[in-house]
Rosetta silent file (secondary structure, phi, psi, omega in degrees, C-alpha in Angstrom):
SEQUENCE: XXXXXXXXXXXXXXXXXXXXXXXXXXXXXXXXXXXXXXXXXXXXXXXXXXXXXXXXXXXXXXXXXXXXXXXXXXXXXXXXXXXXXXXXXXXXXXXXXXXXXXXXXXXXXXXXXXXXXXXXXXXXXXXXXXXXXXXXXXXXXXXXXXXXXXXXXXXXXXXXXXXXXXXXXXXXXXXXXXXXXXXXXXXXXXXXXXXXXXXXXXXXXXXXXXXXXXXXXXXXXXXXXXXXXXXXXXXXXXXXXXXXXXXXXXXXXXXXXXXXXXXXXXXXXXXXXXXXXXXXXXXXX
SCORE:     score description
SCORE:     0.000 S_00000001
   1 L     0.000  134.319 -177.717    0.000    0.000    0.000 S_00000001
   2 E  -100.631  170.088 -140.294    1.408    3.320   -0.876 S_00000001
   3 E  -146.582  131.065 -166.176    1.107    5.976    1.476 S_00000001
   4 E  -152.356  132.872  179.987   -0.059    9.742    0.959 S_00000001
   5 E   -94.645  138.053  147.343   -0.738   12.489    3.566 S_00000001
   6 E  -124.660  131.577  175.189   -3.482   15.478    3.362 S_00000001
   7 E  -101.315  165.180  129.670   -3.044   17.883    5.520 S_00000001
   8 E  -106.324  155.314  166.349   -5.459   21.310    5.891 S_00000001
   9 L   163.691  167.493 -177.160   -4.940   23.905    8.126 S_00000001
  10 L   -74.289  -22.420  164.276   -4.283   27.522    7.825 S_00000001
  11 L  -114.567  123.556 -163.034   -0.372   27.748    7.922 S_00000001
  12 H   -81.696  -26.157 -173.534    1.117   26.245    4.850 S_00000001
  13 H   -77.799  -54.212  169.903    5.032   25.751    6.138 S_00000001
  14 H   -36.895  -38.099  170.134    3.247   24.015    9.328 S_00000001
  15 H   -55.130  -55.497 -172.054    1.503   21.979    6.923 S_00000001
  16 H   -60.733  -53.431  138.618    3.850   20.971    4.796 S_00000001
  17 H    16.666  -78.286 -173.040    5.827   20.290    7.847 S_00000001
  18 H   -60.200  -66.033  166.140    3.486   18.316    8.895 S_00000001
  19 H   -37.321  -32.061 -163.872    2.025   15.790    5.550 S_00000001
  20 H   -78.156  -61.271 -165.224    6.086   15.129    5.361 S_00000001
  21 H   -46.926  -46.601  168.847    6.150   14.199    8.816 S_00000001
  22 L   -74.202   30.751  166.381    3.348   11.392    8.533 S_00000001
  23 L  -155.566   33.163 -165.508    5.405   10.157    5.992 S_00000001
  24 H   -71.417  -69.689 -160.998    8.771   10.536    7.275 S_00000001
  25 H   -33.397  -66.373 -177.075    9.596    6.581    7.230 S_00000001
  26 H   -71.040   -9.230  170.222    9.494    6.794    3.370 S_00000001
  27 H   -85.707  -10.787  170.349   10.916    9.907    3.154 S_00000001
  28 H   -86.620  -17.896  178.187   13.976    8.893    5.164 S_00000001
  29 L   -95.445    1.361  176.090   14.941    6.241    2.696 S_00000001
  30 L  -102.652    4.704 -178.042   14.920    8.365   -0.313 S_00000001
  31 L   -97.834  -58.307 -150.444   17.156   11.200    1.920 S_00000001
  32 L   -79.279   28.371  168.234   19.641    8.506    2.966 S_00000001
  33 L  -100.029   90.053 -166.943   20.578    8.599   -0.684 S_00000001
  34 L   -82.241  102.147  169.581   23.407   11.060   -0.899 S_00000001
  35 L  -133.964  173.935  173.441   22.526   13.142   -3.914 S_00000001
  36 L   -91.502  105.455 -169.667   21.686   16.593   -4.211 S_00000001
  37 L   -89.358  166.826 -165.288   18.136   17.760   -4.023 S_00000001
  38 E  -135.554  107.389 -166.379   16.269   19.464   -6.233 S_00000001
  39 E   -93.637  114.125 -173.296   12.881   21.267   -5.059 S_00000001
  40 E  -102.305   66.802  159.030   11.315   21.355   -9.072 S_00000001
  41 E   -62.422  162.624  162.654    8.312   23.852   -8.067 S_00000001
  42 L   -85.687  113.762  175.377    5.528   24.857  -10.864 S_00000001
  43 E  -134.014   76.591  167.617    6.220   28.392  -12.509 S_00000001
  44 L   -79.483  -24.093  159.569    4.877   28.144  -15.952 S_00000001
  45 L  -123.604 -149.499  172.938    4.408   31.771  -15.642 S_00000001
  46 L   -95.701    8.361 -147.905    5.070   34.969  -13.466 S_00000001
  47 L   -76.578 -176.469  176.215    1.547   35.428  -12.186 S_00000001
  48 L   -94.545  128.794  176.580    1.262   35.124   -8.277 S_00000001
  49 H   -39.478  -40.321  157.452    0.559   31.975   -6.287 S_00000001
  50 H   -24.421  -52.048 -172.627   -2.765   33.788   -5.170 S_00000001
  51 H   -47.314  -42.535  169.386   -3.867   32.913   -8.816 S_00000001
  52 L   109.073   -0.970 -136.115   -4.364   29.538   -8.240 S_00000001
  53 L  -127.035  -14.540  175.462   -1.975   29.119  -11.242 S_00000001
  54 E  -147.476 -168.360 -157.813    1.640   28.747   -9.861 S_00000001
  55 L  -131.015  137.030 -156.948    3.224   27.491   -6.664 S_00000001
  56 L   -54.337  141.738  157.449    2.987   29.161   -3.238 S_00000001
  57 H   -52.278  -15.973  159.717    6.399   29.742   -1.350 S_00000001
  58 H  -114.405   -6.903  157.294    5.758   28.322    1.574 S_00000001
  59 H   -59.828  -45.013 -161.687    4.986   24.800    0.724 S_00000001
  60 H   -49.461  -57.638  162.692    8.224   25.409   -0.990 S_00000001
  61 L   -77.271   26.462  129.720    9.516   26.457    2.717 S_00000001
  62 L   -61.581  -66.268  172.414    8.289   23.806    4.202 S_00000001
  63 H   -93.143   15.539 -177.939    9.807   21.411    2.280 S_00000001
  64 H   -78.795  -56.050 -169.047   13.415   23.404    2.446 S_00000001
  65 H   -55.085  -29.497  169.983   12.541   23.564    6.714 S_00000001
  66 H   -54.402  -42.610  172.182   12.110   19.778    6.890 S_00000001
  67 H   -71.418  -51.012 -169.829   15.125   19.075    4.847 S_00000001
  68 H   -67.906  -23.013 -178.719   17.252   21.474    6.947 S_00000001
  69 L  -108.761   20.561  169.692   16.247   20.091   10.245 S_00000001
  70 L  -111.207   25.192 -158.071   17.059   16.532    8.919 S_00000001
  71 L    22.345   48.041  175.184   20.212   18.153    8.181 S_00000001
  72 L   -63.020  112.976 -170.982   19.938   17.690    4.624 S_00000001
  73 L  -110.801  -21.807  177.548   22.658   20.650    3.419 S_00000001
  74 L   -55.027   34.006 -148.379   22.820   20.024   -0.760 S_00000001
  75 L  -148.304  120.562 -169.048   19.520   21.587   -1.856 S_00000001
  76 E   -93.361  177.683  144.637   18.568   23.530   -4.731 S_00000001
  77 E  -130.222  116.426 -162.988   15.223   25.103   -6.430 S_00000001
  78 L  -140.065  145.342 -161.538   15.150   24.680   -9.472 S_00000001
  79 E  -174.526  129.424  167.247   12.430   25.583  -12.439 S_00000001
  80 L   -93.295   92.381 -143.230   12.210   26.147  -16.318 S_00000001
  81 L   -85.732  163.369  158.854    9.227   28.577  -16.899 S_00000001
  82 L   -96.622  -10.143  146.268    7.779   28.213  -20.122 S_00000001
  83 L  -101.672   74.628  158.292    6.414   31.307  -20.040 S_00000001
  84 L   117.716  172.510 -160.618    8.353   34.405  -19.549 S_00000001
  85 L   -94.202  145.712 -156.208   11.406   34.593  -17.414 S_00000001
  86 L   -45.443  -48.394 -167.562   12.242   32.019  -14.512 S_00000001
  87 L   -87.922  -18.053 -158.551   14.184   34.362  -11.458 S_00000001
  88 H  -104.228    1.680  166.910   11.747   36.742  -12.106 S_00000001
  89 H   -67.503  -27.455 -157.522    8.736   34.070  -11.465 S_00000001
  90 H   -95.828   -4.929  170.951   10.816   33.123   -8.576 S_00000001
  91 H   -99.748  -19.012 -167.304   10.742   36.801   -7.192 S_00000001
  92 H   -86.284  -35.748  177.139    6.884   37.403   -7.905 S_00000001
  93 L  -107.901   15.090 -177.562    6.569   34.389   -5.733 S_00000001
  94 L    73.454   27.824  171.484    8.778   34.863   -3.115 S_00000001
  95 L   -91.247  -43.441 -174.178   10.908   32.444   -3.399 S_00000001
  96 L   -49.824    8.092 -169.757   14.171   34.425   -3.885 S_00000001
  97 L  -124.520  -13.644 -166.078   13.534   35.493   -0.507 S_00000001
  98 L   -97.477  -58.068  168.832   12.440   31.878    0.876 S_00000001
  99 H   -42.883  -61.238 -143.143   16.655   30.444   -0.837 S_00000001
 100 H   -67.451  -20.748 -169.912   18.302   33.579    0.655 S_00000001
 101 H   -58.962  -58.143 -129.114   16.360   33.075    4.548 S_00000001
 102 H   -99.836  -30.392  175.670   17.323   28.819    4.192 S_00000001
 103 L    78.139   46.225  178.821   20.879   29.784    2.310 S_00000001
 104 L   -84.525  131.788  179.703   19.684   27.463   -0.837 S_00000001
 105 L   -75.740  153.926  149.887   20.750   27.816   -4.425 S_00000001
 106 L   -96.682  170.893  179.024   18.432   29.047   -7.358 S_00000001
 107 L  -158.967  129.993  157.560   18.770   27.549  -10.757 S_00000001
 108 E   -76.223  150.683 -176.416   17.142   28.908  -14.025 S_00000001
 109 L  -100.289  -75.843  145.243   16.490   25.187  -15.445 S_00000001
 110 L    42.516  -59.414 -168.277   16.144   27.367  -18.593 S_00000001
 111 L  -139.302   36.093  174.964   19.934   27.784  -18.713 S_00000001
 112 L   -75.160 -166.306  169.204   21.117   24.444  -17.360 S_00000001
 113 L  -120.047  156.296  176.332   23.376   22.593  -19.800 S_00000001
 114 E  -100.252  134.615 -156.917   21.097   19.675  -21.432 S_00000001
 115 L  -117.892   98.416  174.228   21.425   15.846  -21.989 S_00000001
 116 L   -47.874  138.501 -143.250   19.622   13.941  -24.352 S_00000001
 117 L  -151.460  101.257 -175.357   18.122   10.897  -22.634 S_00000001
 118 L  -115.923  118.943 -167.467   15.966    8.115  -24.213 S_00000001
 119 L   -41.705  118.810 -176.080   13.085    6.682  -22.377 S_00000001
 120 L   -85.351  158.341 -172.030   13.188    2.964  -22.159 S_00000001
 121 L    44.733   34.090  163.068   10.139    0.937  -23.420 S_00000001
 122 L   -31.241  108.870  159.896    8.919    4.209  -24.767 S_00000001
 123 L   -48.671  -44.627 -166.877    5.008    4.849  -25.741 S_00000001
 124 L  -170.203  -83.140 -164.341    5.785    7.819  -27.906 S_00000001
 125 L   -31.180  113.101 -172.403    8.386    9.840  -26.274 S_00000001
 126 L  -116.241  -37.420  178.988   11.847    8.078  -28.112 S_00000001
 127 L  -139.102 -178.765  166.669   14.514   11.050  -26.789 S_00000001
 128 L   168.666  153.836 -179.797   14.327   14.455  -25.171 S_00000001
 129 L   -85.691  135.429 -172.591   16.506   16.826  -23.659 S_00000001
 130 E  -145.245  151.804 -176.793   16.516   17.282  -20.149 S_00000001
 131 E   -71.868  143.580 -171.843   18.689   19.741  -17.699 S_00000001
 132 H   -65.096  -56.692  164.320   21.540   18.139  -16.296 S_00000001
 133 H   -34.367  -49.943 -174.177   20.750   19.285  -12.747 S_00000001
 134 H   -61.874  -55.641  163.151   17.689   17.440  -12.726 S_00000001
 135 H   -25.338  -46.031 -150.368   19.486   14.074  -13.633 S_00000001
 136 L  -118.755   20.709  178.554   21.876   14.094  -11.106 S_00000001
 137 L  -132.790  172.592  153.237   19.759   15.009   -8.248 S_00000001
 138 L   -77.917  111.316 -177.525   16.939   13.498   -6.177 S_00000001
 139 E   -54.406  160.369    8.397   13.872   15.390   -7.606 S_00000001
 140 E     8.483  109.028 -174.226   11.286   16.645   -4.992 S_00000001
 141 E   -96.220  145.821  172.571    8.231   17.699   -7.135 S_00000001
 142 E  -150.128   61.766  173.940    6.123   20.518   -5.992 S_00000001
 143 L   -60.607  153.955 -171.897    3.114   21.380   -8.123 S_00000001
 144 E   -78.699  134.838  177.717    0.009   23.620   -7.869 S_00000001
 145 L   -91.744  115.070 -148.715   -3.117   21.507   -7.338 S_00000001
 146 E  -163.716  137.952  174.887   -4.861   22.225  -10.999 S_00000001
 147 E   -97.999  170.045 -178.314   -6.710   20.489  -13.800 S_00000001
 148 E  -124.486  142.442 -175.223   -5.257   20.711  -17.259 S_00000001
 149 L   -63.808  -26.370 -152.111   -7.394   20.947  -20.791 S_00000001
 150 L  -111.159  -45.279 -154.935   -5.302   18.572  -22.452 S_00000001
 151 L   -86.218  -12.758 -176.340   -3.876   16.131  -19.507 S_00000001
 152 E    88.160  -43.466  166.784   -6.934   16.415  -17.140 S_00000001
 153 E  -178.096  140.302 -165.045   -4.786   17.426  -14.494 S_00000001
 154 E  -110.569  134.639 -179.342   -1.262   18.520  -13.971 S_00000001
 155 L  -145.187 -109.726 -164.625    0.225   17.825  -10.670 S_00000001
 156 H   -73.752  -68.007 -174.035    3.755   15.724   -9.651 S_00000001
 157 H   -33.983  -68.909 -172.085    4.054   13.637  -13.035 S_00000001
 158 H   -54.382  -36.936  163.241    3.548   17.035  -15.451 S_00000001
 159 H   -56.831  -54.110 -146.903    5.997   19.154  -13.694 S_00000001
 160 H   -48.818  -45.941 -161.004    8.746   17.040  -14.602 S_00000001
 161 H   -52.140  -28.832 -141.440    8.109   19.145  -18.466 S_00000001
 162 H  -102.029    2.905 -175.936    9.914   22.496  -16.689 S_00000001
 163 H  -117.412    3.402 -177.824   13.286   20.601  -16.686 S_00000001
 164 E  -109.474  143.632 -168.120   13.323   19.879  -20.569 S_00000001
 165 L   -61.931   -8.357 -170.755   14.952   21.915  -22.972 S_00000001
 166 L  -128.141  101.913  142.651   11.820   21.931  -25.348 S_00000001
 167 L   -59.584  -39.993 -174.940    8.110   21.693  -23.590 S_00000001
 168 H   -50.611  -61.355 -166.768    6.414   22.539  -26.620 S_00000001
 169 H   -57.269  -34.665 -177.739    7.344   19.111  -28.157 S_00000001
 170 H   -69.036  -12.872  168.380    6.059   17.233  -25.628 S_00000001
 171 H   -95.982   21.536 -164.508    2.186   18.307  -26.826 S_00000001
 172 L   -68.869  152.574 -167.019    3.146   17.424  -30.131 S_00000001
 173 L    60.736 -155.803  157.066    0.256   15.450  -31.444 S_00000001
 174 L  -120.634   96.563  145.248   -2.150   13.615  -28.922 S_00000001
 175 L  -138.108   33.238  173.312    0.420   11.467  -27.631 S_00000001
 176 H   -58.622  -47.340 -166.240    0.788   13.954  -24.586 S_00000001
 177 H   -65.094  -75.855 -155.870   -0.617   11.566  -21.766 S_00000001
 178 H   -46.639  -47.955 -173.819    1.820    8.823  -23.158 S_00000001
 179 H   -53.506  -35.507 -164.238    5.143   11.428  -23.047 S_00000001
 180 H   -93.008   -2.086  162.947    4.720   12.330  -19.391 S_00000001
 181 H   -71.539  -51.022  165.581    4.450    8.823  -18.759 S_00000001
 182 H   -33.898  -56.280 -172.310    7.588    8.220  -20.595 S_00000001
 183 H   -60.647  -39.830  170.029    9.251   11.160  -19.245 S_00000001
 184 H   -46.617  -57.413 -159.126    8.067    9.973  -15.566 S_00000001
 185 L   -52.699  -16.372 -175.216   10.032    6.864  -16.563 S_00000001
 186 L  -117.658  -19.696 -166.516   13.356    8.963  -16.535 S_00000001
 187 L  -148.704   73.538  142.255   12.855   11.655  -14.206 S_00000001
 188 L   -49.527  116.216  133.644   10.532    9.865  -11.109 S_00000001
 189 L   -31.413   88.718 -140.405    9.776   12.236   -8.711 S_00000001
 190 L   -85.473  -28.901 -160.967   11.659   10.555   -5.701 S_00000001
 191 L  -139.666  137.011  170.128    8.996   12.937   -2.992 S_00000001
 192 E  -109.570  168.347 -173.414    5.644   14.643   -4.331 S_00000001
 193 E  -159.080  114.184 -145.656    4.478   17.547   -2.432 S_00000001
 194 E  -138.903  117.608  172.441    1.367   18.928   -3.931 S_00000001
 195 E   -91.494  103.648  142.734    0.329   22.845   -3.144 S_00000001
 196 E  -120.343   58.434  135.085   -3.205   23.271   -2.593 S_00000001
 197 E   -65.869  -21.350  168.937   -3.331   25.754   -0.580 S_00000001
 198 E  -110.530   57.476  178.242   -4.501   28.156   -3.000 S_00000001
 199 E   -76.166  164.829 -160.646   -5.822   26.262   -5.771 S_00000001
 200 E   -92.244  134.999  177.897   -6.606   26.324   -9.685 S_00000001
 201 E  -120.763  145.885  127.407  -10.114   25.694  -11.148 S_00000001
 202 E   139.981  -96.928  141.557  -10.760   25.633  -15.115 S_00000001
 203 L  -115.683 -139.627  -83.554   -6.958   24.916  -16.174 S_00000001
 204 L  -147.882  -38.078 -173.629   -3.935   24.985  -16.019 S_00000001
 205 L  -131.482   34.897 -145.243   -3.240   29.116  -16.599 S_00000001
 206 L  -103.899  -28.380 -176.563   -7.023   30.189  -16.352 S_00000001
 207 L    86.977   17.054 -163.059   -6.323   32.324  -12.905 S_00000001
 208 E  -107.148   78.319  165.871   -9.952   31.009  -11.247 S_00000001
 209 E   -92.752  150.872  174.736   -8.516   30.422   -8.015 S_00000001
 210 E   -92.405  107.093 -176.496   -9.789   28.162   -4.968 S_00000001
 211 E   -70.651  115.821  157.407   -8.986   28.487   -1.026 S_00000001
 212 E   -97.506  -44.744 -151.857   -8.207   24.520    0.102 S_00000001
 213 E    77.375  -12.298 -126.838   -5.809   24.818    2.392 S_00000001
 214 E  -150.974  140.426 -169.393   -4.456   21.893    1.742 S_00000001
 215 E  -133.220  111.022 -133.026   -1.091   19.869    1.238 S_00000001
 216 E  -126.287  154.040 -154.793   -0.768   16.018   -0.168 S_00000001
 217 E   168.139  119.555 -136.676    2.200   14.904   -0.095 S_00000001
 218 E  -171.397  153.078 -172.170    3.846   11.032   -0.679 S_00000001
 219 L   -91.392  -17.279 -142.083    6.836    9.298   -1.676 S_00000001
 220 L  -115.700  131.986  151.754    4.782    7.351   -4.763 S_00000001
 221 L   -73.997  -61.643  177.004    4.048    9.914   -7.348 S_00000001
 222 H   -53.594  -25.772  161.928    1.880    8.617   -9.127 S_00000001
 223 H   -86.924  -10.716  166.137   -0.599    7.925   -5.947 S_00000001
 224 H   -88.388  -26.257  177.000    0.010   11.722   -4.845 S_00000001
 225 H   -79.325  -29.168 -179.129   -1.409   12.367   -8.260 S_00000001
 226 H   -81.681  -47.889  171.125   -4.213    9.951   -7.954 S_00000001
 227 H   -47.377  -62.899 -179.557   -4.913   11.728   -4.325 S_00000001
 228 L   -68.881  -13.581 -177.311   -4.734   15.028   -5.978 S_00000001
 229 L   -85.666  -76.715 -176.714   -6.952   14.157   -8.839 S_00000001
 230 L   -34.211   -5.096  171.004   -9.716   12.247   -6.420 S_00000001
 231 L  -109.529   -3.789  170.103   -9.793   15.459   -4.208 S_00000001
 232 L  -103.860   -0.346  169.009  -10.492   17.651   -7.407 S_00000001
 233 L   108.818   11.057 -166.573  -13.366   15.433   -8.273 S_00000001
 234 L  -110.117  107.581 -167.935  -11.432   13.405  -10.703 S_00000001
 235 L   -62.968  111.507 -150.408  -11.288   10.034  -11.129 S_00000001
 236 L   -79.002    7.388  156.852   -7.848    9.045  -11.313 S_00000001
 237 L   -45.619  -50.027 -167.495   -8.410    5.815  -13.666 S_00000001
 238 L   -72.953   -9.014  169.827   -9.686    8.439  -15.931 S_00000001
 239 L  -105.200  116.996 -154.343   -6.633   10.019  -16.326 S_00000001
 240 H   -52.340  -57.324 -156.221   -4.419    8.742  -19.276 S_00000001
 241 H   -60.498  -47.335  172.564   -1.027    9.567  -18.220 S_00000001
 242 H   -48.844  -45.018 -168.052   -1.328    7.985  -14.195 S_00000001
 243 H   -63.394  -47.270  176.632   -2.818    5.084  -15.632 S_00000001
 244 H   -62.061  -29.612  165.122    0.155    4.446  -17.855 S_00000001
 245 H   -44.037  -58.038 -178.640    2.647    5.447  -15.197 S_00000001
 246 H   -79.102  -17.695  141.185    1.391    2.607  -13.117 S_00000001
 247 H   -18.599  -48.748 -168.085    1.961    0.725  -15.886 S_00000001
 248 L  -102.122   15.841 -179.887    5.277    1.072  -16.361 S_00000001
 249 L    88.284   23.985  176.911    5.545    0.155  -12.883 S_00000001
 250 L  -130.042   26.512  168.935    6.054    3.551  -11.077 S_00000001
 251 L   150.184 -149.593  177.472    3.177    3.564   -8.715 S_00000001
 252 L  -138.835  162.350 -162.819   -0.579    3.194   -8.549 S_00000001
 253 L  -130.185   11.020 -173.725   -3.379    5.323   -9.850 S_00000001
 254 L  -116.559  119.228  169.360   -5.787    2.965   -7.794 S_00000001
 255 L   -53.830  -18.394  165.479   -7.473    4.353   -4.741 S_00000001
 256 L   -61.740  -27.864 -179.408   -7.763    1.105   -3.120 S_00000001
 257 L   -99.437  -13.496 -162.436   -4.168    0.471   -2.841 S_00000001
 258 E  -104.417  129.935  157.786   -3.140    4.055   -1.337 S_00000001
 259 E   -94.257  118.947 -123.145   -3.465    4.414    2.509 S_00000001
 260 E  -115.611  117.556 -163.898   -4.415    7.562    2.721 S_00000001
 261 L   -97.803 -172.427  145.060   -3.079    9.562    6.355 S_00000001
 262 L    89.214  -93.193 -175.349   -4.099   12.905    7.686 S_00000001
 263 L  -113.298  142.633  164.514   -7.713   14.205    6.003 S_00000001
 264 L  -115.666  137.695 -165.466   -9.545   11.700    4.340 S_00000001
 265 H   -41.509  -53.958  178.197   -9.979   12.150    0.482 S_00000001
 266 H   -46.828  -19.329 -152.481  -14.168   12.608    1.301 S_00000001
 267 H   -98.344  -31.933  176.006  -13.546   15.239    3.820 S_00000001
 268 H   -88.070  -46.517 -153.706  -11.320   18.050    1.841 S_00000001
 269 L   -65.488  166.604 -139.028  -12.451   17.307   -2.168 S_00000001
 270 L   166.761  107.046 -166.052  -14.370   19.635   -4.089 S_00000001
 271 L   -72.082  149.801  179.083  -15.518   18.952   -7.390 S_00000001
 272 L  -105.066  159.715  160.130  -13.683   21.806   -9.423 S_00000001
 273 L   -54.800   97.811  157.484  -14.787   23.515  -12.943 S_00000001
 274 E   -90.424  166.827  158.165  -12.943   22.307  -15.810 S_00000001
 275 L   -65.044  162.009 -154.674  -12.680   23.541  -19.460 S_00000001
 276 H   -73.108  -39.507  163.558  -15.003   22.091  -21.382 S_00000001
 277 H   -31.146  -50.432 -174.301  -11.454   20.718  -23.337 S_00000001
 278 H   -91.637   -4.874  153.441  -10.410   18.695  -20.321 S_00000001
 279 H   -72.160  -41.274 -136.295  -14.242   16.953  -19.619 S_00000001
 280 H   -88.077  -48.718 -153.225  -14.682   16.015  -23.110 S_00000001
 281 H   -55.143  -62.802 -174.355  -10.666   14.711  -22.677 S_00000001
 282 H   -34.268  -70.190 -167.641  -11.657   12.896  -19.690 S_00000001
 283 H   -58.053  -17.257 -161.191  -14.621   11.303  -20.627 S_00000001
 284 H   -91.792  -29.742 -161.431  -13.599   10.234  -24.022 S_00000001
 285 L   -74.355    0.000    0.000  -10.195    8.475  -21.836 S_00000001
């Protein structure tokens, strides 16, 4: 059984704090792996976490204070925006100010140097470029809890796209849901940490945001993703890319198998408004 925390409450570093903490056993065996982590928040643009649309700064500072007082000392933030420029996403959300507190590196992903990489047992995806930082570190994902028009909903998995030298390519076609599985396959999220306090309704950039509170958070990506979809009203079967994840073996997309700590999935969710793009997507998956 994989294992996924929700917390709510009104202070988000306390939170985060906290979901890590009921899940400290699995989170100590991917720490006692000495690599250098890399907190991969979502900043596809500049807008403000308030928006619903990028990802607040103190789940971010959460998961830097957890790591620091497990004296984790290696630890970066790191983010490609795809819209518009990276540091200056990372000052609109207050993270250059969250690094400089914790004494943490920044990284434009942006301006990494890049390594072509090709996904084994590949769906669609056959190569892609990905920042070298990302590679060589243990990943910590930390996405905005949001549905997406094309993917149904982008959370742990989808983020990964902010570390590749292209994004655009990866919607090439319909074979999106298939890439980020692929992509998953190379760059696993070793810890997800999913910001809803402030969450996204319609998609993915739409700006409709929704007060949750709330912060999910799991060593199994793909079941933090399954968590985060089932608390947005979304059945996470129903979602192409999770299903194929657990496919390939890199977690489960079935609520039955996840033991679920903290908040129970009935007690926080709240079906959200999608574009009409990502029901039709859904329904037709």
């Amino acid at each position: 059984m994989s294992k996924v925390a929700i917390v709510k409450g009104s202070n988000p570093v306390r939170s985060t704090v906290k979901a890590l903490e009921f899940v400290e056993s699995d989170v100590n065996k991917i720490l006692s792996v000495k690599k250098p982590i890399l907190i991969k928040p979502n900043y596809i643009n500049s807008k403000h976490p308030s928006t619903g649309i990028t990802t607040d700064s103190r789940v971010i500072e959460g998961v830097v204070k957890f790591l620091i007082e497990r004296n984790i000392e290696d630890i970066s933030i790191g983010e490609g925006s795809g819209f518009g420029d990276t540091l200056q996403a990372f000052k609109i959300a207050g993270v250059d100010e969250v690094a400089e507190r914790y004494g943490v590196r920044l990284i434009d992903l942006n301006k990494d140097e890049f390594v072509e990489v090709f996904p084994p047992n590949p769906l669609s995806l056959r190569k892609v470029g990905v920042a070298k930082t990302a590679l060589e570190s243990t990943i910590i994902s930390v996405p905005k809890l949001k549905p997406h028009r094309i993917a149904a909903v982008t959370l742990s998995l989808k983020n990964m796209m902010g570390v590749l030298a292209s994004k655009g390519t990866m919607h090439a076609g319909l074979s999106l849901s298939e890439n980020i599985a692929d992509l998953a396959s190379i760059l696993t999220p070793s810890l997800s940490v999913i910001d809803g306090i402030i969450a996204g309704e319609g998609h993915e950039t739409s700006g409709n945001p929704v007060k949750m509170g709330l912060v999910i958070a799991g060593v199994d990506p793909v079941a933090v993703d399954s968590v985060g979809a089932a608390v947005m009203g979304v059945r996470p079967t129903n979602v192409k890319h999770l299903v194929f994840a657990a496919e390939k073996g890199l977690g489960t997309c079935r609520l039955e198998e996840i033991t679920v700590l903290g908040q129970s999935i009935e007690n926080v969710k709240r079906k959200f408004n999608r574009s009409l793009s990502s029901k039709l997507l859904v329904y037709l998956g």
